[in-house]
C-alpha positions as CSV (number, residue, x, y, z in Angstrom):
1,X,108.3,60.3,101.3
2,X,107.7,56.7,101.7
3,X,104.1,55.4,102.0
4,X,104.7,52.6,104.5
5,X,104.9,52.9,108.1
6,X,108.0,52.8,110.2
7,X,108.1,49.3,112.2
8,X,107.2,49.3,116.1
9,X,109.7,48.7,118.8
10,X,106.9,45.5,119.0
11,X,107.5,44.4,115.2
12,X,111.3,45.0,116.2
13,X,111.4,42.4,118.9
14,X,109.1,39.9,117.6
15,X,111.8,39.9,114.1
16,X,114.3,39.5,116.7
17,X,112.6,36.5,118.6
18,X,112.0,34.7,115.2
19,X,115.5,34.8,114.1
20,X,116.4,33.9,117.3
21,X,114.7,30.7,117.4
22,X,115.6,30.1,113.5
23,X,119.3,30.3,114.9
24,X,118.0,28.1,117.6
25,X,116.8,25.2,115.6
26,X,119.9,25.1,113.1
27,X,122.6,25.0,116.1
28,X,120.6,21.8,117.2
29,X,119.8,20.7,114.1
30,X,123.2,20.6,112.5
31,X,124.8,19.8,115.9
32,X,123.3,16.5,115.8
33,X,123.6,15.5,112.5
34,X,127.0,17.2,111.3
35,X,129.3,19.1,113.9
36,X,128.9,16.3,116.3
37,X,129.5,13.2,114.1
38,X,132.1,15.0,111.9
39,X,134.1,16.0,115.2
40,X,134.6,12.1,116.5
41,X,134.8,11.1,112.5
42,X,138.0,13.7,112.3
43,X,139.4,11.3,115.1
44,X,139.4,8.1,113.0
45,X,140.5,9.9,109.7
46,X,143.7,11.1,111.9
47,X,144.1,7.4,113.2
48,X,143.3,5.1,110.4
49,X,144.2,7.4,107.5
50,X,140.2,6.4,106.3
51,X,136.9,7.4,106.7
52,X,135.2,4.5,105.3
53,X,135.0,2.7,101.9
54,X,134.0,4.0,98.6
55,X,130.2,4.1,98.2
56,X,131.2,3.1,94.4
57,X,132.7,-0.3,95.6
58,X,130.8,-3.5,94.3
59,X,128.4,-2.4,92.3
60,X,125.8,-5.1,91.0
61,X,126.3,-5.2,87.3
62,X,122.2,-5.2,86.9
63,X,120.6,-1.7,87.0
64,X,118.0,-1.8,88.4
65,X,119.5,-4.1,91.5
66,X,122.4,-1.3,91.3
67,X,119.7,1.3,91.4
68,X,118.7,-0.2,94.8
69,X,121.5,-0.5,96.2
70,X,123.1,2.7,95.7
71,X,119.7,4.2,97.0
72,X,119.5,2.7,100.0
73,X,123.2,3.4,101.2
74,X,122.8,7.1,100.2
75,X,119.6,8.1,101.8
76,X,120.3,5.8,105.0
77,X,123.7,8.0,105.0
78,X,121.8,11.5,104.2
79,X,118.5,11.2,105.5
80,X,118.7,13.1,109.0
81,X,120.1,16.1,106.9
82,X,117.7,16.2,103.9
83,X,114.8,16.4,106.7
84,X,117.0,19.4,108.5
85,X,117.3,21.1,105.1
86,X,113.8,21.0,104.4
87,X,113.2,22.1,107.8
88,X,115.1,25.3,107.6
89,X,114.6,25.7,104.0
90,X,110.8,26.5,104.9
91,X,112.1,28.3,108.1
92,X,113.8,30.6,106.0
93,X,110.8,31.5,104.3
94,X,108.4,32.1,107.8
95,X,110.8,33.2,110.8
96,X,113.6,35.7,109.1
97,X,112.6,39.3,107.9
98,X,112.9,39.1,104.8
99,X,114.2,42.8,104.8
100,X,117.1,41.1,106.8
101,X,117.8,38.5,104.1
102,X,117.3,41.4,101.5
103,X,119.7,43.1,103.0
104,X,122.0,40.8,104.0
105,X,122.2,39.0,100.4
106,X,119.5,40.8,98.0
107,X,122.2,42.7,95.9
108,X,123.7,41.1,93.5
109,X,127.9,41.8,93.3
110,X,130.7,40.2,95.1
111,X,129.9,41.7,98.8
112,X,126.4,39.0,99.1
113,X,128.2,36.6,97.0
114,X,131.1,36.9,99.5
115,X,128.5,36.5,102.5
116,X,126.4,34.1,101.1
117,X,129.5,31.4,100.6
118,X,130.5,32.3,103.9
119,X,127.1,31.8,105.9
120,X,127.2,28.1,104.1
121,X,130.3,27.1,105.9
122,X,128.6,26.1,109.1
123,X,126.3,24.1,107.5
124,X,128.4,21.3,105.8
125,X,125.8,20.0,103.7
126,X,125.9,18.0,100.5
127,X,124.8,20.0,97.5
128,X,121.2,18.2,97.7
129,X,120.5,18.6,101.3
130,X,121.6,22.5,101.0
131,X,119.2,22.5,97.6
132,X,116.0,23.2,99.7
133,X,117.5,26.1,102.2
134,X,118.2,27.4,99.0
135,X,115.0,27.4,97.7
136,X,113.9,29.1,100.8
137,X,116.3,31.7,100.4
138,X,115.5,32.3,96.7
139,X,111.5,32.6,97.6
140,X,112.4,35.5,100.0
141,X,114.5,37.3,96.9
142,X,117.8,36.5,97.6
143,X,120.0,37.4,95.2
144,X,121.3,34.3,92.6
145,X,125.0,34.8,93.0
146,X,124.5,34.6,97.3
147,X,122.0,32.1,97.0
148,X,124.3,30.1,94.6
149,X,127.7,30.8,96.9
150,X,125.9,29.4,99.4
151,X,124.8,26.3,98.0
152,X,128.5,25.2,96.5
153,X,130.3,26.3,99.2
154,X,128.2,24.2,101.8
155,X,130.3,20.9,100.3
156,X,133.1,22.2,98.2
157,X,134.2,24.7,101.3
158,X,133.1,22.3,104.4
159,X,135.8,22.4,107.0
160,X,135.2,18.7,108.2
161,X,135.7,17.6,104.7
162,X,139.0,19.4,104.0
163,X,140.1,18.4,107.7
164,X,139.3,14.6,106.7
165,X,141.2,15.2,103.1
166,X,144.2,16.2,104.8
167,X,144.2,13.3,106.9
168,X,143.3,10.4,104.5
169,X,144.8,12.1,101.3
170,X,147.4,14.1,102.4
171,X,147.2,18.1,103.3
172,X,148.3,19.0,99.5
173,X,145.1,17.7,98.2
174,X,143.7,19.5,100.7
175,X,145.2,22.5,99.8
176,X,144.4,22.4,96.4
177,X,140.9,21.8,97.0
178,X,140.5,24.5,99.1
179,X,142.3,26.9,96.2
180,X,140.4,25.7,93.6
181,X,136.9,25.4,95.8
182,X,137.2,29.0,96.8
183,X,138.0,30.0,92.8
184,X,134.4,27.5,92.0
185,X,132.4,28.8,94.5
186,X,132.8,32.8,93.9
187,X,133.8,32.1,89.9
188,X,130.7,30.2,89.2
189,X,128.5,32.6,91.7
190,X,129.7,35.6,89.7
191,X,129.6,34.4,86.5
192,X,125.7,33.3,86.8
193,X,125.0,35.9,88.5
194,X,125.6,38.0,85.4
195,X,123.9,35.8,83.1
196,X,120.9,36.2,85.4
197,X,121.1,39.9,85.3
198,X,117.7,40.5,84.2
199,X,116.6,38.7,87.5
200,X,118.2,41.2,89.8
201,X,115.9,42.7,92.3
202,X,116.0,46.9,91.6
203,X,117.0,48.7,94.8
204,X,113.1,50.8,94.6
205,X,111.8,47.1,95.3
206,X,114.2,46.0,97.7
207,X,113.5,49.1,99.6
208,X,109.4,48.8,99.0
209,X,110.1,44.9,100.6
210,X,112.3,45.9,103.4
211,X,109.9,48.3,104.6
212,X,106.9,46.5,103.9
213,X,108.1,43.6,106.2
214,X,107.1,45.2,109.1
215,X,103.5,45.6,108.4
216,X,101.5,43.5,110.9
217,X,98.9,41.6,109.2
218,X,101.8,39.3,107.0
219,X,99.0,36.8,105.3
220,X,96.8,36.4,108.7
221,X,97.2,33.1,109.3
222,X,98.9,31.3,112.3
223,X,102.3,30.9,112.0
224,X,102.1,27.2,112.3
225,X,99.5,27.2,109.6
226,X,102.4,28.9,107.3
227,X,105.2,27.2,108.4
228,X,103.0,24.2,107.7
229,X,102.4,25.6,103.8
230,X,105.6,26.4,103.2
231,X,106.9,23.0,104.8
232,X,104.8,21.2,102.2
233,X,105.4,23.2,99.3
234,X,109.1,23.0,99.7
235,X,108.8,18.5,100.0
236,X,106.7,18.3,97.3
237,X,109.1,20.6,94.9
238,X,111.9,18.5,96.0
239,X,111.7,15.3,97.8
240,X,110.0,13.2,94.6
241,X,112.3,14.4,91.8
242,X,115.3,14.0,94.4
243,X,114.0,10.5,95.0
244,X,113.7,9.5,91.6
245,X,117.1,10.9,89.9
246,X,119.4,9.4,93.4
247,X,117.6,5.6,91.8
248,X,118.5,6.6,88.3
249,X,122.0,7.9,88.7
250,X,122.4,4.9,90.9
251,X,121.4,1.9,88.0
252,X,123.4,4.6,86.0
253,X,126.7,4.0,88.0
254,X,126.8,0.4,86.4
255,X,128.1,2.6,83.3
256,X,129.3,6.2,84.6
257,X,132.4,4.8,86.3
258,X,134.6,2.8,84.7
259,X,136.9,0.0,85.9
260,X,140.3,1.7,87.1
261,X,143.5,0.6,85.6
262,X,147.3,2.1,84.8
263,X,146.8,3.1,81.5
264,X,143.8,5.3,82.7
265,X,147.2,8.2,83.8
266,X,146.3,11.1,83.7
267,X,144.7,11.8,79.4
268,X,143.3,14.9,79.5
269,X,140.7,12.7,77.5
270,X,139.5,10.8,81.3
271,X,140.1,14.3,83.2
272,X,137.5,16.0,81.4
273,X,135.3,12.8,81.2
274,X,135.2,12.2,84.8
275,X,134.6,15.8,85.6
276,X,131.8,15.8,83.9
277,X,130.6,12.5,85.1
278,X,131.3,14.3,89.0
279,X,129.3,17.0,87.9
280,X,126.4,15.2,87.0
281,X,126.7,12.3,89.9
282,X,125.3,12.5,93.7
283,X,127.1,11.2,96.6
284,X,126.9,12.0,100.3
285,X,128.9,14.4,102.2
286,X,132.8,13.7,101.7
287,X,132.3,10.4,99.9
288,X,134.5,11.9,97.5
289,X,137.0,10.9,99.6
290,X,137.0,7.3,99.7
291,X,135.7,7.1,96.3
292,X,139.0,9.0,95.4
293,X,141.4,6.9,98.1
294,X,140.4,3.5,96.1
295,X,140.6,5.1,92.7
296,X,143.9,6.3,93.5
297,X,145.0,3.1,95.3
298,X,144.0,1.1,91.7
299,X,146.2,3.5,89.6
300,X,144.0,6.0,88.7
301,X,146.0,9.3,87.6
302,X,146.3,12.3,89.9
303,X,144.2,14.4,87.2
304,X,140.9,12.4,86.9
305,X,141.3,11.5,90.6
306,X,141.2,15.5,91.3
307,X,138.9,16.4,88.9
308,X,136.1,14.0,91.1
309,X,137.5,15.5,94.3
310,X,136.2,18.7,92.9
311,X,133.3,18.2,91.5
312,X,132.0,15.0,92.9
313,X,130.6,17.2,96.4
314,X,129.8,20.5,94.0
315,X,126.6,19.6,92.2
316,X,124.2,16.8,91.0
317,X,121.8,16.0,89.2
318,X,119.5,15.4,91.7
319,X,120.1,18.7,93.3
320,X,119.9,20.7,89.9
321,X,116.4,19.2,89.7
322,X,115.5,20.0,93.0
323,X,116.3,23.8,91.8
324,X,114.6,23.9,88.8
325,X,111.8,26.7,90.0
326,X,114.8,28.6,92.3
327,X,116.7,29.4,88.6
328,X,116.3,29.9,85.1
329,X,117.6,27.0,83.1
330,X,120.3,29.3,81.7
331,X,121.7,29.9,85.5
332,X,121.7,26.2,85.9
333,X,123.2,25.3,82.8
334,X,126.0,27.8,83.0
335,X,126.6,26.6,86.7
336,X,126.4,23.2,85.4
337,X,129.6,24.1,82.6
338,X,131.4,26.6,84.9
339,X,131.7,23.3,87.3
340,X,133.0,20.7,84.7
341,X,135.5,23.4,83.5
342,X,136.4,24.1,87.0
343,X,137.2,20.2,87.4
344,X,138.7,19.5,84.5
345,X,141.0,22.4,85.2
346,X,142.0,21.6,88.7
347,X,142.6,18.1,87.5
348,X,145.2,19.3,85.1
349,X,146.3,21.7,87.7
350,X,147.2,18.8,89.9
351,X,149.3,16.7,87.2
352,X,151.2,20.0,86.7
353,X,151.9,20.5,90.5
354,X,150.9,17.2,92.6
């Protein structure tokens, strides 16, 4: 017989209020700064056949002036959704049950993983804006391979962005992305999720958590007193290391990328170079796109240009470090190969069929 209490129809509906207003704040939030933006963008990508030009274009040939540069178009493109992501990402942690989350995505196997890449669709976000929701979701217990679904499927599986791709680049590479997106996000969910065995959460302690939840004295502090903890904690484990890798990978540009020509083609030498480059590199939300368009337009090969469209939006760097306390460095590592082999693969998928 268990030895924790049964929760009060009072308990009940304050859980139920807090999700509520959790729900609340991301339909706002991400109103504002994605559905609403990426609704008029779709508009121009149907028109124009663009969505901008490629955040790689003219890049200073000095570092450090590079590193600058490349900074200050990122953030002033990203900024609105980093602060959302921090925002919910300590929400997570303060206004959801956490016997809900454990529930919902606490097991490990394909059903959370299947739900947790699901749940990310809404959201849209680059890999490093998704990075601190979750960390949020981690804290409560979730399990890796949901908490992982959801964070590659945010901007491998967004909607706008495969809406924009079919306009700009043609519904093919659309297509393909979405094959090979759905194949990254559950392959490389899974396949960590196993190396991270070890880390599962055994069912007697989800249960012990689930019931616990409802017990009323939480830490007995105000809830803006523990928002306000967990809204700092969550900056401070993010926001610096995020800052400092976005200057370094941007003076780093001056070397990752090189100048596009014919006899580039399609070498399975430069598919599996640039996929790992994509890996490692940070852009905003659908950049990929234009950065892809111009390669493309210079004579890059169909299999380097589709091994960035896939792994340009997956990962970073930045948003790797910005995980570093969520997962072990194994799970990060083998996310980090899954995704080149993923891209490299696609890439040769695409000189076989594009």
């Amino acid at each position: 017989m268990s030895s924790f209490s049964s929760p009060t129809p009072t308990n009940k509906t304050s859980a139920w209020l807090k999700t509520l207003l959790f729900a609340l704040v991301a339909a706002v939030g991400l109103y504002y700064v994605k559905w609403s933006p990426y609704y008029a963008k779709s508009f121009v990508a149907a028109d124009k056949h663009s969505i901008g030009a490629s955040i790689l274009a003219n890049a200073p040939a000095a570092p450090w002036s590079a590193a600058l540069e490349y900074a200050e178009i990122y953030f002033l493109a990203i900024w609105k959704a980093a602060v959302l992501g921090i925002v919910l990402g300590s929400l997570v942690q303060v206004l959801i049950p956490r016997d809900w989350l454990l529930r919902m995505f606490g097991r490990a196997g394909l059903g959370s993983t299947l739900r947790g890449g699901l749940f990310a669709l809404p959201g849209m976000m680059c890999s490093c804006c998704a990075a601190p929701v979750v960390a949020g979701m981690r804290r409560q217990q979730v399990s890796v391979g949901a908490a992982l679904a959801f964070w590659i499927a945010n901007p491998v599986l967004n909607p706008a962005t495969l809406v924009f791709m079919g306009f700009v680049l043609g519904w093919h590479f659309a297509a393909l992305r979405l094959v090979a997106g759905i194949l990254l996000v559950l392959g490389v969910a899974l396949i960590a999720q196993r190396v991270a065995q070890s880390e599962t959460l055994p069912q007697a302690a989800m249960d012990a958590l689930a019931a616990a939840e409802y017990e009323p004295l939480e830490d007995g502090r105000h809830f803006l007193v523990r928002w306000g903890s967990k809204l700092w904690q969550l900056f401070w484990t993010t926001a610096p290391v995020y800052i400092v890798a976005v200057l370094a990978l941007g003076a780093a540009r001056v070397w990752l990328f090189p100048q596009v020509d014919v006899a580039m083609g399609n070498s399975l030498l430069w598919i599996v170079a640039l996929a790992v480059v994509g890996t490692l590199f940070v852009i905003p939300t659908a950049a990929e796109i234009p950065i892809v368009q111009s390669m493309l337009s210079l004579g890059m090969g169909v299999g380097p240009a589709v091994a960035l469209l896939m792994t340009l939006p997956s990962i970073s760097l930045p948003s790797l470090l910005m995980l570093r306390h969520s997962f072990t460095s194994r799970v990060l590592t083998t996310v980090t190969l899954l995704t080149m082999l993923i891209g490299a693969a696609s890439g040769l998928a695409a000189v076989a069929l594009l």
